[in-house]
C-alpha positions in Angstrom: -10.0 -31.1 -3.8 -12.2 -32.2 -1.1 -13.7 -30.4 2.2 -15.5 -32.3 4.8 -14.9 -35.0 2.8 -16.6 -33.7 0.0 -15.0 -33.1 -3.7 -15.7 -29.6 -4.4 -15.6 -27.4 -7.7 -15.4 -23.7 -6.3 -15.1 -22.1 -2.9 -16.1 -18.8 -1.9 -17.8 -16.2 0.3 -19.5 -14.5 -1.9 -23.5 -16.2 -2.4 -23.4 -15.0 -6.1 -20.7 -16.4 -7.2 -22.1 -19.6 -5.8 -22.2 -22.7 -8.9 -23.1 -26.1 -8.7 -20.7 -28.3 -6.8 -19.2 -24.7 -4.3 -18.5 -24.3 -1.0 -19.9 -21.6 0.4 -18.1 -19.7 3.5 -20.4 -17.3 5.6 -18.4 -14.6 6.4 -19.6 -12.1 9.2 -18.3 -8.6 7.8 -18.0 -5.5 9.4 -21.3 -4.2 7.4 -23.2 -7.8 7.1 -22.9 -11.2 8.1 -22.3 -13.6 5.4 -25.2 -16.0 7.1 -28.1 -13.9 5.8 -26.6 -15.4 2.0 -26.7 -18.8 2.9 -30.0 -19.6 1.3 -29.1 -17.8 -1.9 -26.2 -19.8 -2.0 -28.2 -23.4 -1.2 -30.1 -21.9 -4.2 -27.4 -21.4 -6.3 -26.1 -25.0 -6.3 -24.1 -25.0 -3.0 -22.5 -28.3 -1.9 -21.5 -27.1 1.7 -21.6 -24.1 4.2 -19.3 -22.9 6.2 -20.0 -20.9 9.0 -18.4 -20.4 12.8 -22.0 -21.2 14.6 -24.7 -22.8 13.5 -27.7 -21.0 12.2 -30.4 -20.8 14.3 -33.4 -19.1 12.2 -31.8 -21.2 8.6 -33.1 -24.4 8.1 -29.9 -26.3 6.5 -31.3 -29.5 3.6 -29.7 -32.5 4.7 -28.0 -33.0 1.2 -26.0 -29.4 2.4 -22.8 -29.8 4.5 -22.6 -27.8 7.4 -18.4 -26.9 8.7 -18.0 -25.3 11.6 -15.1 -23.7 12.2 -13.4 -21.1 14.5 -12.4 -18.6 11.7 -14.6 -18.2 8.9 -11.7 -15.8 7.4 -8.7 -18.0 8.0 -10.2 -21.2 6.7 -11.3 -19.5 3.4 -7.8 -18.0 3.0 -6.1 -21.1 3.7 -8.7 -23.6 1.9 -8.6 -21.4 -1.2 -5.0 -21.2 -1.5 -5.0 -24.8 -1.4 -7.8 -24.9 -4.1 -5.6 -23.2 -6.6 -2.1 -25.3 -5.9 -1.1 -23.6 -3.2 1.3 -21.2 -5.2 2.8 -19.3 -2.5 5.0 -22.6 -1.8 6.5 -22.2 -5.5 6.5 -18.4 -6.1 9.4 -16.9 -3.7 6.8 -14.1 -2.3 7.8 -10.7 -0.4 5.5 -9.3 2.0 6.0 -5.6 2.3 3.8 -4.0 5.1 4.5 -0.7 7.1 2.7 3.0 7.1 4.3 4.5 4.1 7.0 3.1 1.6 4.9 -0.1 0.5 4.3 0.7 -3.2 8.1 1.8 -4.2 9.5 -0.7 -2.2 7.3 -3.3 -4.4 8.4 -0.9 -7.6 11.6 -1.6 -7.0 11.7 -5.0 -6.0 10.2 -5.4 -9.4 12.9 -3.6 -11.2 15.4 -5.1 -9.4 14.0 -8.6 -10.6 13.5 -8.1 -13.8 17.5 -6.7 -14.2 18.6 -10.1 -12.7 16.5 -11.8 -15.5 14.1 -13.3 -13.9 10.2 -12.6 -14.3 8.1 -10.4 -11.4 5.2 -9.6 -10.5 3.3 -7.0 -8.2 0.2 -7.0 -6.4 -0.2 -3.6 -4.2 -2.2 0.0 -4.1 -1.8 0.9 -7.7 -2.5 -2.0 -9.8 -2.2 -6.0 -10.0 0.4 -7.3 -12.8 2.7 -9.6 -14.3 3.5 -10.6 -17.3 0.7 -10.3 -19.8 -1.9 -9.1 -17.1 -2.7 -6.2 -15.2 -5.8 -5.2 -13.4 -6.2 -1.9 -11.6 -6.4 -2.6 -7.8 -9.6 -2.4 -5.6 -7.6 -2.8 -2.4 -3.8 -2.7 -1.6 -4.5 -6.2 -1.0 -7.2 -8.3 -2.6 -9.4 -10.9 -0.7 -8.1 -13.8 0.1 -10.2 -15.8 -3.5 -8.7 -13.1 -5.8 -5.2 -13.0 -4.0 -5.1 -17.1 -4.5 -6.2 -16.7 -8.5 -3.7 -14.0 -8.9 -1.1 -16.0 -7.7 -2.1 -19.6 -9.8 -1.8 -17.2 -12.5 1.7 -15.9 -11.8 2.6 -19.2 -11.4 1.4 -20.4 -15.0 3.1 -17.6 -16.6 6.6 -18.5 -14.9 6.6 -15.9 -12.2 9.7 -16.0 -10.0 9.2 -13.1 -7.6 6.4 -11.7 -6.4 6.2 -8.0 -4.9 3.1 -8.3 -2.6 1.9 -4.8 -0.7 0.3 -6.3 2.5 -2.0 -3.6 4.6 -2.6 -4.0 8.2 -6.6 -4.3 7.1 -5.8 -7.3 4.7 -3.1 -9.0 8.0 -6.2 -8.2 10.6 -8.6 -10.2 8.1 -6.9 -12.6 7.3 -6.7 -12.1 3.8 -2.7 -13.6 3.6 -3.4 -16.5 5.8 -2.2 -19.8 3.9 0.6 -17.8 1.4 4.0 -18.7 2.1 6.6 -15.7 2.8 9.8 -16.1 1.6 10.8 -12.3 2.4 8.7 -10.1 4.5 9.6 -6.4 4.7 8.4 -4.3 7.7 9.2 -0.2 6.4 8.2 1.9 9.3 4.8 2.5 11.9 3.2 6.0 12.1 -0.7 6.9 12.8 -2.8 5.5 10.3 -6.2 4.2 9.9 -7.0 4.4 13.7 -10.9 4.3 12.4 -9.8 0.7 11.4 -7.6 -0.2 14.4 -8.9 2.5 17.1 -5.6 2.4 18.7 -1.7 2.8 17.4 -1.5 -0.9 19.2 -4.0 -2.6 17.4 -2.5 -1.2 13.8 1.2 -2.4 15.1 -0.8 -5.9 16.5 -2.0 -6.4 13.3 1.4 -5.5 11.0 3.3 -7.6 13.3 1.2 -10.4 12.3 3.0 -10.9 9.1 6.1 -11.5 10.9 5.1 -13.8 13.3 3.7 -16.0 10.7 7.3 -16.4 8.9 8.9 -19.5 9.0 12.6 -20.3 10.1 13.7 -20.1 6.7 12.4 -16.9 5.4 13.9 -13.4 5.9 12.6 -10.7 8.1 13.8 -7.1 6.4 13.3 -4.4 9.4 14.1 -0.8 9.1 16.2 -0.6 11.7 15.8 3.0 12.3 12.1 2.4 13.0 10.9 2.6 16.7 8.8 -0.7 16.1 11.8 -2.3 14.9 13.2 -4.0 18.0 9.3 -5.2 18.5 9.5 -6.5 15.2 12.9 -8.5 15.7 12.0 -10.1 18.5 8.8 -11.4 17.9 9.5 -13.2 14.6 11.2 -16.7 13.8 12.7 -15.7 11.0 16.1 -14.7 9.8 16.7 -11.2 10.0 18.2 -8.1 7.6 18.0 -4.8 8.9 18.8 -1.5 6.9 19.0 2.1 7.9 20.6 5.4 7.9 20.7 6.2 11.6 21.4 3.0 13.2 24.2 0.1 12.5 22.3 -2.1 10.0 23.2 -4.8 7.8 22.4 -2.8 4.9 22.9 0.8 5.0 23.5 4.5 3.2 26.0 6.9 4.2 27.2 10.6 2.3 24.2 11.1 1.0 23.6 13.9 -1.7 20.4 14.9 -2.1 19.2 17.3 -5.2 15.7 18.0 -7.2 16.3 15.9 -10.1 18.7 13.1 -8.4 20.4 11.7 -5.5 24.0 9.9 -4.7 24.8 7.7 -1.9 27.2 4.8 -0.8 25.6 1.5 0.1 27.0 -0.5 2.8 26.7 -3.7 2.6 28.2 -7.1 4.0 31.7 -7.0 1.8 29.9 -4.1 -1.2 30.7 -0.3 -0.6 29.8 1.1 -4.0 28.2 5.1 -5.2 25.0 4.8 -6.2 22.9 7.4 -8.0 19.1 7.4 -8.2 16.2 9.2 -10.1 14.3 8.9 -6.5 15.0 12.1 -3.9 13.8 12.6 0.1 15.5 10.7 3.1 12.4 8.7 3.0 13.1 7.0 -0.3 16.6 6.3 0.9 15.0 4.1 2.7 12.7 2.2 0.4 15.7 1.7 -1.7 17.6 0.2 0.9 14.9 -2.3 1.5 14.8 -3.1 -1.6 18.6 -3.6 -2.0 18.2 -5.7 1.4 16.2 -7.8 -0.3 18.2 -8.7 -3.7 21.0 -9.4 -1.2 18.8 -11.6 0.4 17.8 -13.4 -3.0 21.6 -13.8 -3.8 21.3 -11.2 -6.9 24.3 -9.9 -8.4 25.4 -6.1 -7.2 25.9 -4.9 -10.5 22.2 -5.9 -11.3 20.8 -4.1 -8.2 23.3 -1.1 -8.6 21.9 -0.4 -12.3 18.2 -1.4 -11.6 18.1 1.1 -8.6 20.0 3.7 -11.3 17.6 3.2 -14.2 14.7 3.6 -12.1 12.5 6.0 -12.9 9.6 7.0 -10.6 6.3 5.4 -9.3 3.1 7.1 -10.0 1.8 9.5 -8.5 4.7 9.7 -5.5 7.0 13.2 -5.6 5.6 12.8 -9.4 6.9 15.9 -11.4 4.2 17.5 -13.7 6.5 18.9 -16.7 5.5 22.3 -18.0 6.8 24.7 -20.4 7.1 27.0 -17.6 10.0 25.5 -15.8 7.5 25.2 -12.6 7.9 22.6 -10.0 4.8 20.8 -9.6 4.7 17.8 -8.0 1.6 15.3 -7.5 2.1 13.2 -4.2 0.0 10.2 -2.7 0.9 11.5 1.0 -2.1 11.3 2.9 -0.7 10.6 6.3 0.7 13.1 8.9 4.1 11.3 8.7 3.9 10.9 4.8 3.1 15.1 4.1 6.3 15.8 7.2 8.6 13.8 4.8 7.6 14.7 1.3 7.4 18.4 2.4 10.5 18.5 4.6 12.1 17.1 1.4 10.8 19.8 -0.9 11.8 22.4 1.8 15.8 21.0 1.5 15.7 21.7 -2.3 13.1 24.4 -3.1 14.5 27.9 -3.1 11.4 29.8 -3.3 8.0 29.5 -1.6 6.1 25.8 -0.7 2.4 25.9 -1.9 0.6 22.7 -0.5 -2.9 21.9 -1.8 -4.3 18.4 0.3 -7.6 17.4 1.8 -8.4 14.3 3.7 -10.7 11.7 2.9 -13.8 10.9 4.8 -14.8 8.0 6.7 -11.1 7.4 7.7 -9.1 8.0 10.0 -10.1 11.0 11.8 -8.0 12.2 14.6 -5.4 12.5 11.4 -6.8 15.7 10.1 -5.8 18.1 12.8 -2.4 17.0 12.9 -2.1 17.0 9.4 -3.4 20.6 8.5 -0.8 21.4 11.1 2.0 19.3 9.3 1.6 21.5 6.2 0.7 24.9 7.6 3.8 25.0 10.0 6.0 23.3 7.0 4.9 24.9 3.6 4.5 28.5 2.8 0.8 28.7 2.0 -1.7 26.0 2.2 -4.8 25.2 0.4 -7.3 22.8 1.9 -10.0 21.3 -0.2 -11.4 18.2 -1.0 -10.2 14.7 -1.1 -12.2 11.8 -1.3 -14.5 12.8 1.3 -17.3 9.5 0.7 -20.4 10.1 2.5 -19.3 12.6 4.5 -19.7 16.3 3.9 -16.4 18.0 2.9 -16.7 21.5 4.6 -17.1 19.2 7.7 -14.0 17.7 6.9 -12.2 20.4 6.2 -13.3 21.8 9.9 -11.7 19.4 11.3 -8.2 19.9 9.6 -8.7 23.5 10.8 -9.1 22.8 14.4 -5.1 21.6 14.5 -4.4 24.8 12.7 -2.6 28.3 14.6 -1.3 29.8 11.9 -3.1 32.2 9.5 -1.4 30.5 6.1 -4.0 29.2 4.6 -7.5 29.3 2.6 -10.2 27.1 1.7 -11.4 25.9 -1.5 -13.9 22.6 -1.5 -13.9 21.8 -5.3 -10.3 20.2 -5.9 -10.0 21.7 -9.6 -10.5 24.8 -8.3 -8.0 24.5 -5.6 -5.4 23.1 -7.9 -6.1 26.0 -10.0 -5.5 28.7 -7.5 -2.1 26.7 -6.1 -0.7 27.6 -10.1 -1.5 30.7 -9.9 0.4 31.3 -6.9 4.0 30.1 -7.4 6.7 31.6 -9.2 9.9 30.3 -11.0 11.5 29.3 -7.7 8.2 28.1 -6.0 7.1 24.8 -6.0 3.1 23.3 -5.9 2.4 20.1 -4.1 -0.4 18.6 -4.6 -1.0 16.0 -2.3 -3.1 13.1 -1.3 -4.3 11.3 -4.3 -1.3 10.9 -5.8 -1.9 7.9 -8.9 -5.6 8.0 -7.9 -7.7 8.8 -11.4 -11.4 9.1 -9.3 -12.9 10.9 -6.5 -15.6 9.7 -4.2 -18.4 11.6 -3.8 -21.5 10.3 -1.8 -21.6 7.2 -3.8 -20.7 8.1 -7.3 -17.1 7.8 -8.1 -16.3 10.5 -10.8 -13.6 10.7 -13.3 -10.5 12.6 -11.6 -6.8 13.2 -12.0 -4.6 15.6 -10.1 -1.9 15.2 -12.6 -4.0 15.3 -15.6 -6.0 18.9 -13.7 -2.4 20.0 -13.4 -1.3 19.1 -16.6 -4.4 21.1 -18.5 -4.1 24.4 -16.4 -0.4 25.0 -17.0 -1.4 24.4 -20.8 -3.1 27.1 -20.2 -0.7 29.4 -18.5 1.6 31.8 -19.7 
């Protein structure tokens, strides 16, 4: 592959990774600028540098290529998919983006793949896999060089489908540029990383990005019971599949049952009115399942695959997970850590839970922060008894964080505990037979962030050990 008319061996934007023969794109971050690198990477055997303007204190050898381009981002993501056989063009790729939803939607695309027959893969929050590989994930969506690898690699192993969670940080960076959508899912828009975004229009400006890149030929799959979902229609070239509850969609669920350990519904689709019964509960996951079935009608998979792949399903980790004891208690371990995500996954809980609703959640720092009021409000108005403690609070100071969940707070339902163990502990100790726990926030999450160590920590596995304890 050449660049600038140069065959090169490697591209990349970070200096260390820099060999003999590599092109080296200076990236400016939101922390550093990649330009400060550009000597280590001259050191380190670079053919070429990229970079948007040209350096004024950096003396560049005359041996050294110098690009300028407009987008140091979107020519990396482009040139490095290209570098490794632009795989998106062979790989039929979904894009799944939205608030809340993207990780069981990917789950289940997954499942529903691998019933038709045909090999999957999934790159999202959780971890990064396919056949014969799986890495834990650093980012619901990688940058744009590991991205590229991941997907060569599918491609070698004779990956058909690939389940791809895409966040609005990854679409704003350009991360995605240069893959090829086939399917591109939008779920639903709700406040969220507003430290990122600042404003609910810059998050929708950036998820709506994904859209607009589709091409005639791919398929837009819109819940059409989303407020952003007319937005959504009319901005993309694609084909378009809608699926909802509310509103007429092409794909939708009516009579719907819901109980603790299952649910029943009827899909309706173009010419298909079946039952179906799933593991999953909560309106919310109605919803993710009707994406997904949206998109195995879109891939031409048989019914009778996607009705028993949605029925076998299981669960995902660490979302309206149930934490078996010998006690018969209901404790759940849930990733919500949005306002929108602890309304649903409560509200849900309420429907089915005859006894009390004890909520243990925190919020984690250096995010979002005009989310903490409103979600300390969520579960306080919703649940019984609340416990707020720690989450992943980062460099900031968790009593601080806690303060400002308690400023959205009227009610007198609650009590504070920073260390999460503890918290967990004292949640136990409060239900009953009838009562459920939900812990909340962390969800599949084995670590918390501290300052800057990242310790070893598991709600479910803190769960687990107490009520091995308990009577």
């Amino acid at each position: 592959m050449k660049i600038a008319g140069i065959e090169i061996k490697g591209i990349t934007a970070d200096s260390k990774k820099v060999r003999k023969g590599f092109v080296f794109v200076a990236i400016k971050g939101n922390r550093q600028d990649g330009s400060v690198f550009i000597n280590e990477a001259i050191a380190n055997g670079a053919s070429a540098v990229v970079v948007e303007k040209k350096p004024v204190k950096i003396i560049i050898p005359q041996e050294i290529k110098l690009v300028l381009v407009n987008d140091c981002r979107e020519f990396l993501a482009k040139e490095v998919s290209k570098f490794y056989g632009s795989a998106s063009n062979k790989l039929k790729i979904a894009g799944i983006t939205g608030t809340n939803g993207k990780t069981t939607i990917a789950y289940l695309i997954e499942a529903l793949a691998n019933e038709s027959g045909a090999s999957s893969g999934v790159i999202g929050t959780i971890n990064y896999r396919f056949p014969g590989k799986t890495v834990v994930a650093k980012n619901t969506t990688p940058g744009s060089e590991e991205l590229q690898k991941l997907l060569a690699q599918m491609l070698a192993r004779r990956v058909k489908y690939c389940a791809l969670e895409v966040s609005s940080h990854a679409l704003d960076q350009d991360r995605v540029a240069g893959i090829n959508f086939s399917r591109a899912i939008f779920t639903n828009l709700t406040q969220d990383h507003l430290d990122y975004h600042k404003n609910l229009e810059n998050y929708f400006s950036a998820k709506a990005k994904l859209f607009g890149s589709l091409v005639p030929s791919s398929v837009a799959i819109i819940n059409n019971d989303d407020k952003y979902a007319c937005r959504i229609k009319r901005l993309t070239p694609a084909k378009i599949i809608t699926y909802g509850i509310k509103n007429r969609s092409t794909v939708m669920a009516s009579d719907i049952d819901f109980r603790m350990q299952a649910t029943e519904f009827t899909l309706i689709a173009p010419k298909i009115k079946l039952r179906i019964k799933t593991n999953l509960t909560g309106r919310y996951n109605i919803y993710n399942i009707l994406a997904a079935i949206a998109w195995g009608i879109s891939e031409r998979l048989k019914i009778t695959d996607i009705k028993s792949a949605i029925e076998k399903f299981k669960n995902v980790p660490g979302r309206l997970e149930r934490i078996s004891s010998k006690q018969g208690y209901a404790v759940f371990v849930d990733y919500a850590h949005t306002p929108d995500a602890l309304f649903n996954v409560i509200s849900t809980l309420r429907s089915l839970v005859k006894g009390r609703i004890v909520v243990v959640f925190g919020c984690g720092g250096e995010r979002d922060k005009l989310k903490r009021p409103e979600m300390g409000k969520i579960v306080t108005e919703l649940a019984d008894y609340a416990i707020l403690t720690s989450d992943n609070p980062r460099s900031e100071n968790p009593g601080q964080i806690i303060d400002d969940i308690c400023a959205g707070i009227v009610k007198d339902n609650y009590c504070l505990i920073v260390e999460r163990a503890q918290a967990i502990r004292k949640g136990l100790a409060l239900i009953k037979k009838e009562d459920c726990l939900l812990i909340a926030g962390k969800g599949h999450e084995n670590y918390q962030i501290l300052k800057n160590k990242v310790l070893n920590f598991s709600d479910r596995k803190v769960a687990q050990e107490c009520l091995k304890l308990m009577k």
